[in-house]
DOGUKE-56493 format. One record per residue (C-alpha): residue in one letter; x, y, z. Coordinates in steps of 0.1 Angstrom, whole numbers, padded with zeros to 4 digits, always signed. Layout:
residues N
aXYZ
...
//
This chain:
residues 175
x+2423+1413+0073
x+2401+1434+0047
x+2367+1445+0055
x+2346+1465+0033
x+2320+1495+0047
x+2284+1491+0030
x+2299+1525+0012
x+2325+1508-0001
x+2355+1519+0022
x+2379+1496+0029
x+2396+1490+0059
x+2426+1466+0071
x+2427+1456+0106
x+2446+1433+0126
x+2432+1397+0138
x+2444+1365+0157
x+2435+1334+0144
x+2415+1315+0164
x+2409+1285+0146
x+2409+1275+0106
x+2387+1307+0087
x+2377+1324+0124
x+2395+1351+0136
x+2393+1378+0167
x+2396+1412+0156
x+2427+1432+0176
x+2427+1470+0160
x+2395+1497+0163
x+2381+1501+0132
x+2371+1535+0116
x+2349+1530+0090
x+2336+1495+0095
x+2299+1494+0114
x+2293+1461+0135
x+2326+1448+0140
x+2349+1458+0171
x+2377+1447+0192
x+2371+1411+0202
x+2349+1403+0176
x+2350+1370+0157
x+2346+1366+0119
x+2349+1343+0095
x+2373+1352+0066
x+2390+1334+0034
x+2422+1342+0011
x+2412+1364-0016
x+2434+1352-0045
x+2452+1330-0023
x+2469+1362-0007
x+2444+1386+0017
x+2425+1373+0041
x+2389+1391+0036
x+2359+1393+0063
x+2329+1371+0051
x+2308+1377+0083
x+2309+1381+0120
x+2304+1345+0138
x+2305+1363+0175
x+2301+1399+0182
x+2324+1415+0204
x+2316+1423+0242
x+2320+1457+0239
x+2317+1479+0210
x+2328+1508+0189
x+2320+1545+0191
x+2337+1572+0170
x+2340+1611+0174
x+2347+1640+0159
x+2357+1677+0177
x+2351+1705+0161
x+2376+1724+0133
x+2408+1734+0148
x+2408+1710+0178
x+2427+1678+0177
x+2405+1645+0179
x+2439+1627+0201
x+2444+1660+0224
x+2407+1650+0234
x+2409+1621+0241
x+2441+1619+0262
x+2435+1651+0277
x+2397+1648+0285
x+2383+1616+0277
x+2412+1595+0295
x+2409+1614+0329
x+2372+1619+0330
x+2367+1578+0320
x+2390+1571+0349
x+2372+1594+0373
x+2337+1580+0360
x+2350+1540+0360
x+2340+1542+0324
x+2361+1513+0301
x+2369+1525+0272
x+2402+1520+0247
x+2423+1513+0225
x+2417+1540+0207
x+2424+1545+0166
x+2433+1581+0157
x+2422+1588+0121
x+2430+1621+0109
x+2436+1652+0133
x+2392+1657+0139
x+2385+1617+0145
x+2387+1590+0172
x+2371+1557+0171
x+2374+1543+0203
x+2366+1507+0219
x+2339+1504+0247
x+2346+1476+0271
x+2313+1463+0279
x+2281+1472+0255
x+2255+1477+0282
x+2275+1502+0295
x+2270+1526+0260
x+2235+1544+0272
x+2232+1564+0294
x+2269+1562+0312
x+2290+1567+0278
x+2267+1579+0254
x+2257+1601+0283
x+2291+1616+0290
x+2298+1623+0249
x+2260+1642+0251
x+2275+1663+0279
x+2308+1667+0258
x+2290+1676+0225
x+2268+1700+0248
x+2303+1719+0263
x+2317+1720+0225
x+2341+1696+0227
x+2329+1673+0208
x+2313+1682+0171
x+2293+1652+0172
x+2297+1610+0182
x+2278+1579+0171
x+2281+1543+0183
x+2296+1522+0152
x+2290+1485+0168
x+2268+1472+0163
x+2253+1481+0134
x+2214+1486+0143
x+2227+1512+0170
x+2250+1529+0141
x+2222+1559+0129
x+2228+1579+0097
x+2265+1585+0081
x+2275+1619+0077
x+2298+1630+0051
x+2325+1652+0054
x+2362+1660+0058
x+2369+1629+0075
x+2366+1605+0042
x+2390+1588+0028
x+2401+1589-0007
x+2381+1566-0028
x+2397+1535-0031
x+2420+1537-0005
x+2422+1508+0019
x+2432+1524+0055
x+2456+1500+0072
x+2454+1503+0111
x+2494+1500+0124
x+2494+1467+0146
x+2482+1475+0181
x+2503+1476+0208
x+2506+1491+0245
x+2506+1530+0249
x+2479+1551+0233
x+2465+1528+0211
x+2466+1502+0235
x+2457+1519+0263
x+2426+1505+0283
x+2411+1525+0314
x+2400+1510+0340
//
């Protein structure tokens, strides 16, 4: 399914129907502020061939936050390497996770009351040791804060199209 960023980016995820027009969202998206794993939205055929978000019917439980590490660390070494083990040590829930480019993760929250202070908290302390260059929550979209341009964009008017989630990395969910 399409969804289009209030800048204009577009983004493709993967949904399961749940009944005629209403879909759950599967994938983590990147770009897209307010929607998130488990979401539900309402979408039509564009042209009788896309499906294309209209609006969300039923936010998801948990939530979205993205991150970026600083030039010449990798964003997935982070998270598999740091993230992972310290989540599973703190009985944080987080993942799947969606790998952007080799500086950005957006990765899915389980539960949303568990974002401040116990994950937004542990990505302060990572941002404070330099592992992190910076995070913000991207679900939903009044906790979102101010965009930031840089590297990480995609090329205007590309659509990024998330690869269909399965179990392993993407898939992964700590517990």
């Amino acid at each position: 399914m399409l969804f289009v960023s209030p800048e204009g980016r577009e983004e493709a995820l993967w949904v399961e129907e749940q009944s005629p027009n209403t879909y759950r969202v599967l994938s983590v998206p990147v770009w897209v502020y307010g929607i998130s794993v488990g979401s539900i939205v309402e979408a039509e055929p564009d042209n009788g061939l896309q499906l294309t978000c209209r609006r969300v019917v039923r936010d998801s439980p948990g939530g979205t936050v993205r991150f970026i590490v600083p030039q010449g660390k990798v964003a997935s070494e982070v998270y598999l390497m740091r993230v992972i083990p310290d989540a599973k040590r703190r009985s944080l829930y987080v993942g799947p996770a969606t790998f952007f480019n080799p500086r950005l993760v957006a990765v899915h929250v389980h539960e949303r009351k568990k974002w401040w202070p116990e994950v937004g908290g542990y990505l302060d302390t990572l941002v404070s040791e330099g592992v992190l260059e910076q995070w913000e929550v991207a679900d939903p979209d009044q906790y979102a804060g101010e965009h930031r341009d840089d590297d990480s964009e995609p090329p205007s008017g590309k659509v990024l199209v998330h690869p269909l989630p399965v179990d392993g990395v993407e898939g992964q969910h700590v517990s």
